[in-house]
RODO-2510 file (C-alpha; in nm, 4 decimals, decimal comma):
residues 233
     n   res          X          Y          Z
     1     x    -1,0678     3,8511    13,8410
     2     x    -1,2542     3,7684    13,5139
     3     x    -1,3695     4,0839    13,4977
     4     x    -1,0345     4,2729    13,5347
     5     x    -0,8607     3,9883    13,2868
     6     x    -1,1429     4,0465    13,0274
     7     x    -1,0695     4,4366    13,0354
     8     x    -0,7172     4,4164    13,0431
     9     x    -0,7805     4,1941    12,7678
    10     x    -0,9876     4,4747    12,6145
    11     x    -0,7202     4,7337    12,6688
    12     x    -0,5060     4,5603    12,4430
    13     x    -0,6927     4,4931    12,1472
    14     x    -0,7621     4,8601    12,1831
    15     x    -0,4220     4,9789    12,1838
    16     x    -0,3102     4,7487    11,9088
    17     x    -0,6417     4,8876    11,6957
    18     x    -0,4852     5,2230    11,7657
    19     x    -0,1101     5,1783    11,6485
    20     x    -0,2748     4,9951    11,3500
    21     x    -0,4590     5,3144    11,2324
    22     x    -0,1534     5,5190    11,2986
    23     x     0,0849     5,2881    11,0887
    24     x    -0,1894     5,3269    10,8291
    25     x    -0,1913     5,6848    10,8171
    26     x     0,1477     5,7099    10,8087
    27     x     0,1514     5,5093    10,4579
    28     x    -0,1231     5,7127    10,3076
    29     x    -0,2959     6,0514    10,3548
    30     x    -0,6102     5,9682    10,2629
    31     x    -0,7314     5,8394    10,5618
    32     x    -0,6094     6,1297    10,7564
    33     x    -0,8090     6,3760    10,4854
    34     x    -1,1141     6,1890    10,4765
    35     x    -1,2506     6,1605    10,8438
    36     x    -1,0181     6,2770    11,1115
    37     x    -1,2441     6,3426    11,3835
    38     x    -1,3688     6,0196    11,3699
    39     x    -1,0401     5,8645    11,4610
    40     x    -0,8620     6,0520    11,7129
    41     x    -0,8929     6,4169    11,8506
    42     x    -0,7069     6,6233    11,5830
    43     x    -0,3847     6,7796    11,8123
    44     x    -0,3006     6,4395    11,8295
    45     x    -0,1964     6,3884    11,4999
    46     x     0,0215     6,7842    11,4877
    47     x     0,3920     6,7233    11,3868
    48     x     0,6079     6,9300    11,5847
    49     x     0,7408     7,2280    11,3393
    50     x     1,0760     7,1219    11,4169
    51     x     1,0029     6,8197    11,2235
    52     x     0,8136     7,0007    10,9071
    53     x     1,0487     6,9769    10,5638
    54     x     1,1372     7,3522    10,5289
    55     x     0,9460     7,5314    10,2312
    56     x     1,1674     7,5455     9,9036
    57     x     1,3113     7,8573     9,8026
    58     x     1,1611     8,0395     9,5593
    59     x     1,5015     8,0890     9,3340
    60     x     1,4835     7,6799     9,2998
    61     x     1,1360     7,5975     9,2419
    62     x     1,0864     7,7622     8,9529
    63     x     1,4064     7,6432     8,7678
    64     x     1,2800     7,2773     8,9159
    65     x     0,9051     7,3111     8,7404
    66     x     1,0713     7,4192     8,4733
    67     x     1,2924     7,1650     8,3825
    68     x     1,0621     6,8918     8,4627
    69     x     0,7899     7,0339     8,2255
    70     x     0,9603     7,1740     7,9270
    71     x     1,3407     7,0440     7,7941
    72     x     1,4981     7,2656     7,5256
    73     x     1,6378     7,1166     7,2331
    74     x     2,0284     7,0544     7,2501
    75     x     2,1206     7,3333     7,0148
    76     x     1,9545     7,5908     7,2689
    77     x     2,1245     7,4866     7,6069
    78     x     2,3491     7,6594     7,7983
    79     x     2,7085     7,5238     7,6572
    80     x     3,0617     7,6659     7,5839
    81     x     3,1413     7,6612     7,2399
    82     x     3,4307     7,8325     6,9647
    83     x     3,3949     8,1631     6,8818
    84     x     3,5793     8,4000     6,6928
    85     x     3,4964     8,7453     6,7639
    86     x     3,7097     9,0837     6,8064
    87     x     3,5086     9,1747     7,0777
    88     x     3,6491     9,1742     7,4631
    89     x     3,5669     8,9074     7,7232
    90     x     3,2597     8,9785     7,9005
    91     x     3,0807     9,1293     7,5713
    92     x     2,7077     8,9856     7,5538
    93     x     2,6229     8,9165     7,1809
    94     x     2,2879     8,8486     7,0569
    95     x     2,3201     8,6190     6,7100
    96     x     1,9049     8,7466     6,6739
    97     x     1,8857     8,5416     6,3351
    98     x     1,9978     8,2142     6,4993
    99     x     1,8449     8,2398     6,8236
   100     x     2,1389     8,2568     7,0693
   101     x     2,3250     8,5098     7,3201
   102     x     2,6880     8,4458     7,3500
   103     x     2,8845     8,5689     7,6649
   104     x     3,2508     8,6620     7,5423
   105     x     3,5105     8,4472     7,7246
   106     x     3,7934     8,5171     7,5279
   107     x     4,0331     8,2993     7,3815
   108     x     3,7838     8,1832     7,1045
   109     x     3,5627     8,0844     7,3287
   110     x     3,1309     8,1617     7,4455
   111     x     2,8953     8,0598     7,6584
   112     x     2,6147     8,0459     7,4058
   113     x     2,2724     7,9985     7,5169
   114     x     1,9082     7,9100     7,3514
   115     x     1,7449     8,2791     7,3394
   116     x     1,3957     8,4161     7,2493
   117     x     1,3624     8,7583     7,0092
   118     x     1,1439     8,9805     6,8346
   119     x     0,8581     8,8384     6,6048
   120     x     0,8241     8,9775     6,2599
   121     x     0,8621     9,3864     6,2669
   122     x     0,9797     9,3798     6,5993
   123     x     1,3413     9,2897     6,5931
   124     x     1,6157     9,5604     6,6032
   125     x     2,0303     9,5581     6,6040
   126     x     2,2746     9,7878     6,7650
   127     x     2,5107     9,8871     7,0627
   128     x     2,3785     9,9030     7,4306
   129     x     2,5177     9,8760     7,7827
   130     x     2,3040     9,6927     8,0663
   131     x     2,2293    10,0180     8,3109
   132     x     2,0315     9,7847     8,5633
   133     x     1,9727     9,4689     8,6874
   134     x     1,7033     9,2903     8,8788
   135     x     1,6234     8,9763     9,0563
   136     x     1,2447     8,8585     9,0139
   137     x     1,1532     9,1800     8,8768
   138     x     0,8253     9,3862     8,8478
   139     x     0,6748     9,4268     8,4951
   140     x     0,5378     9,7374     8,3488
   141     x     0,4770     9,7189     8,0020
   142     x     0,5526    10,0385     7,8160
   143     x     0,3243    10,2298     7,6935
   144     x     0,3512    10,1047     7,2912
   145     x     0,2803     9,7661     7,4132
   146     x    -0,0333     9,8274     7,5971
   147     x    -0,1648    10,0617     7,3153
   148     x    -0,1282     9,7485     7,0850
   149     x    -0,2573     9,4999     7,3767
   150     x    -0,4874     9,6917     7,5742
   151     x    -0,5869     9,4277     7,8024
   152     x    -0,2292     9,3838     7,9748
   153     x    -0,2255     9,4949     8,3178
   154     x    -0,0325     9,7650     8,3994
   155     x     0,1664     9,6391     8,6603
   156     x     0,2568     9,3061     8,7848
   157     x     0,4180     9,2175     9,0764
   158     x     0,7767     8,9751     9,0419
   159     x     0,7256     8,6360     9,1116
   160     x     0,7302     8,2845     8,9217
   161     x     0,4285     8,3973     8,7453
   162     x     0,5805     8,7159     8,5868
   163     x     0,6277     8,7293     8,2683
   164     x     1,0233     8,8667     8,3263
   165     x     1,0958     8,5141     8,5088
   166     x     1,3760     8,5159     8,7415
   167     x     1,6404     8,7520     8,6299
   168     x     1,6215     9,1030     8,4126
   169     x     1,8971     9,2989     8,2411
   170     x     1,7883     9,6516     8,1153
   171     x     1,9095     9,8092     7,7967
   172     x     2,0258    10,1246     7,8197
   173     x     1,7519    10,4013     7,7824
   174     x     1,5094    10,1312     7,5317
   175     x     1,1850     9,9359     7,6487
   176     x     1,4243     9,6641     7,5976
   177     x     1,5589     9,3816     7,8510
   178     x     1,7086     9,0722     7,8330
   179     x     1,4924     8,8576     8,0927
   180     x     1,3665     8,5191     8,2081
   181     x     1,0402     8,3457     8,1279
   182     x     0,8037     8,1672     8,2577
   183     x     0,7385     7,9775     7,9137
   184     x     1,0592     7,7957     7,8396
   185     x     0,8854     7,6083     7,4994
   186     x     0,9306     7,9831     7,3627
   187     x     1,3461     7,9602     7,3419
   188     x     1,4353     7,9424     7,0088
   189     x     1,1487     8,1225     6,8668
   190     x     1,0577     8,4521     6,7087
   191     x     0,7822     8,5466     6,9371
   192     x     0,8798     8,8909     7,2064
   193     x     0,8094     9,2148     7,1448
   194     x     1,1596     9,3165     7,1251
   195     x     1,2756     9,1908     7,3861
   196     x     1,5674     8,9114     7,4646
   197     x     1,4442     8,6028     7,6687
   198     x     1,5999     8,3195     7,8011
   199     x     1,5238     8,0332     8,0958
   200     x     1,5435     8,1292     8,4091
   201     x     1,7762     7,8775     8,4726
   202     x     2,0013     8,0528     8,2059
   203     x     1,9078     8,4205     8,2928
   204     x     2,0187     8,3508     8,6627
   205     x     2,3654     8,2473     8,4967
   206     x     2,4090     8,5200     8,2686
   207     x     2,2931     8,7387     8,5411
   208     x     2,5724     8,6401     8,8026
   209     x     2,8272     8,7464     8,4962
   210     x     2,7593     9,0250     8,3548
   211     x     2,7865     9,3464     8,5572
   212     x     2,6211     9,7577     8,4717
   213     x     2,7693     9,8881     8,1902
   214     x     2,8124     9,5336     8,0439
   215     x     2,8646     9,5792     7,6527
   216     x     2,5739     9,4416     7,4344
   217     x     2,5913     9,3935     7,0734
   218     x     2,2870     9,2886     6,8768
   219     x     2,3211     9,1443     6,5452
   220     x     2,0702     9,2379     6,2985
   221     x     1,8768     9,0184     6,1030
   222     x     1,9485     8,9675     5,7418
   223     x     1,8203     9,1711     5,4842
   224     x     1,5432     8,9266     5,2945
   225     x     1,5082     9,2008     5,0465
   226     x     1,8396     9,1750     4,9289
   227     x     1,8946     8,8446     4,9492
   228     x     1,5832     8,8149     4,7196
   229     x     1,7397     9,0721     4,4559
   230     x     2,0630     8,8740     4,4382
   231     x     1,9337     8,5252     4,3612
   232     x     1,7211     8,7403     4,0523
   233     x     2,0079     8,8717     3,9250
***
């Protein structure tokens, strides 16, 4: 009798050790990582798939890294403001000196949003239509940008690494887009090579209003030239 009390006894110390260590990795995931063989025989510890949180989707966690590393200055977010143009609802103008890409609502009225453009010597101005549009697209640079940055790689698959980002809206028959980014800190800047950038967050909005054969005005920037020969005179 002493015998079987002392190893019931035992029995139940043991099972208590063992719902001690499982509370304990339940708290913290270190234990598991550091020796789990010496614990417990590793299918014990599989979670069913059933119970598994389900993978984000790749069209949110981009927009989600996004925002919690970078936050763009008020004057560049995605907001509906007055504005008096002569063009139709559903024009997309880019204001290239200010930084910003209004969507026409009509009525006196935008969506404006915080926009990218050409660096020094690379800006340009005119009339387009968007002839295509694509979701996490593939980049190719053209030709004149790898001959001025050789070491680009000539193709790149779409993804949250691409330099495109999310969304891209192509320009009638130019190298030109207007596209996401994977570097948000760059909206407001003069930094592309021509092209029109925005967050994915906003690109993805614009995207899901603008349709093929969207109208696209680009504003040029002012003449410094000029302005220089008038304050002489």
């Amino acid at each position: 009798m002493l015998n079987l009390s002392a190893s019931f006894a035992s029995c139940r110390r043991a099972a208590a050790l063992g719902a001690f260590v499982i509370g304990s990795l339940g708290c913290s995931g270190s234990a598991l990582a550091a020796q789990p063989s010496q614990l417990f025989p590793l299918p014990f510890f599989l979670v069913p798939q059933s119970q598994m949180a389900p993978a984000p989707s790749v069209d949110v966690a981009p927009q989600d890294e996004e925002r919690s590393a970078f936050e763009l200055p008020a004057r560049l977010r995605r907001q509906i403001v007055s504005y008096t143009t002569r063009e139709a609802p559903g024009t997309v103008i880019i204001d290239t000196p200010n930084t910003y890409l209004y969507y026409v609502l009509g009525g006196g009225r935008a969506v404006r949003y915080g926009i990218g453009v050409g660096r020094d010597g690379f800006t340009w101005s005119g009339v387009q239509q968007i002839t295509k549009k694509a979701e996490w697209p593939d980049w190719v640079p053209p030709p004149e940008m790898i001959a001025r940055q050789p070491y680009l790689p000539r193709h790149m698959a779409g993804g949250p690494g691409n330099p495109l980002g999310a969304r891209a809206m192509y320009l009638g028959g130019t190298v030109y887009r207007i596209h996401g980014t994977n570097a948000p800190e760059t909206i407001g800047t003069h930094i592309s090579s021509g092209c029109i950038r925005l967050t994915n967050g906003d690109v993805s909005d614009l995207y899901s209003r603008v349709s093929i054969g969207t109208k696209v005005v680009v504003l040029p920037m002012p003449d410094r030239r000029a302005e220089l020969g008038s304050a002489v005179r």
